[in-house]
C-alpha positions as CSV (number, residue, x, y, z in Angstrom):
1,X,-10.8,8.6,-8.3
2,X,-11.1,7.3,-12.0
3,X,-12.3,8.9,-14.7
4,X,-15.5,6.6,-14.8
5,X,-16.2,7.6,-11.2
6,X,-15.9,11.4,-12.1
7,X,-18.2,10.8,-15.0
8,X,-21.1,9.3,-12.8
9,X,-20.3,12.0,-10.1
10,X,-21.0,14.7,-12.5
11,X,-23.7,12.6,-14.2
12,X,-25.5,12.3,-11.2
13,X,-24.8,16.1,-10.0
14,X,-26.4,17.0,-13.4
15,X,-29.4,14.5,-12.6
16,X,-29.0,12.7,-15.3
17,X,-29.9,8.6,-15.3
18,X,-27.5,6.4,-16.7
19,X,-29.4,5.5,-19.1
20,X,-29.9,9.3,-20.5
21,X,-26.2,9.5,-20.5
22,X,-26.0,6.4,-22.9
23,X,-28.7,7.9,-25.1
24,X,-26.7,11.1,-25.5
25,X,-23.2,9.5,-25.7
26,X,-24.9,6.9,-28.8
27,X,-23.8,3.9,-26.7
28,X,-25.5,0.9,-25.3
29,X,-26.4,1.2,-21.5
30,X,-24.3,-1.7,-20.9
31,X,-21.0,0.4,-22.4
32,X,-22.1,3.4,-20.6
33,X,-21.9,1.1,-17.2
34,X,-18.8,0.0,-18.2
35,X,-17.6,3.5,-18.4
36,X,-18.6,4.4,-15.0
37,X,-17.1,1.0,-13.6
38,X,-13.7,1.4,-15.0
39,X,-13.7,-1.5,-17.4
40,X,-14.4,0.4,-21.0
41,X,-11.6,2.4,-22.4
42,X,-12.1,5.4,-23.7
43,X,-11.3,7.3,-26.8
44,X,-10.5,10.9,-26.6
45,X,-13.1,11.5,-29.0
46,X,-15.5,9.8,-26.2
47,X,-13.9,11.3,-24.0
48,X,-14.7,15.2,-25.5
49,X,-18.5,13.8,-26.4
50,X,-18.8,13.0,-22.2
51,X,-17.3,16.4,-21.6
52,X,-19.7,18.2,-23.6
53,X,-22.9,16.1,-22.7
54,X,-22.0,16.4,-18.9
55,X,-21.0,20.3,-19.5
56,X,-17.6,19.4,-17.8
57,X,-13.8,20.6,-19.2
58,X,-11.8,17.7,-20.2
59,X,-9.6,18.9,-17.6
60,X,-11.9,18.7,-14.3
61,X,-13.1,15.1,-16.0
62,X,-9.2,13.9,-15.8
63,X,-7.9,15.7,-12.3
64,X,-10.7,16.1,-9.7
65,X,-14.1,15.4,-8.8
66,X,-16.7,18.2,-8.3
67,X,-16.2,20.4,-4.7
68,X,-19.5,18.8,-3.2
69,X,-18.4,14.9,-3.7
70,X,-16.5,13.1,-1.1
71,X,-12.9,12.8,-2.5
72,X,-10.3,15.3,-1.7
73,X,-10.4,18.7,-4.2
74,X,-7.9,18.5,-7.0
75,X,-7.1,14.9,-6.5
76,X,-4.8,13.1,-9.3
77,X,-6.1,10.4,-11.7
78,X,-3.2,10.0,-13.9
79,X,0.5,11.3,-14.2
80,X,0.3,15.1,-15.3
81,X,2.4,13.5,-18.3
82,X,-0.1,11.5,-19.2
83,X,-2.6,14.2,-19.1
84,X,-0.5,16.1,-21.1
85,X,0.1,13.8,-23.7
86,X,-3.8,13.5,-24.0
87,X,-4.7,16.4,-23.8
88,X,-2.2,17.4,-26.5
89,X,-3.3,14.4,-28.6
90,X,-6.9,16.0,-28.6
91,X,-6.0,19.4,-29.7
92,X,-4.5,17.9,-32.7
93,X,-8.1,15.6,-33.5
């Protein structure tokens, strides 16, 4: 799963509409579709803003979907390097 799946997952396990999303993110519904759909990139300040909006931690956001969707638990997005390298990136914003 990508992160834009895992964001509409726990968007829609929060029952929130894409459209409220965009509203609390500050973006344009067409943006926050391209979130969901994989083709807008992401800043890691967007990135914290979707965590906190969709009460999620950064890391559950980047590894694994919630229990109760369809993907295996704990499955990978990226390269634990690469989460690394994010995640220490964002402690220093």
């Amino acid at each position: 799963m990508s992160i834009g799946e895992n964001v509409k997952i726990y968007r829609e396990k929060s029952g929130m509409t894409l459209e409220q999303l965009a509203q609390k993110l500050g973006i344009s519904l067409l943006d926050c579709e391209g979130i969901e759909c994989g083709r807008r990139i992401l800043s890691s300040a967007e990135i914290q803003k979707i965590c906190s909006v969709l009460d999620v931690s950064l890391e559950n956001l980047l590894t694994q979907p919630p229990a109760d969707s369809t993907a295996e638990e704990g499955s990978i997005l990226m390269p634990v390097d690469e989460l690394q390298n994010l995640l220490g990136k964002m402690k220093e914003s």
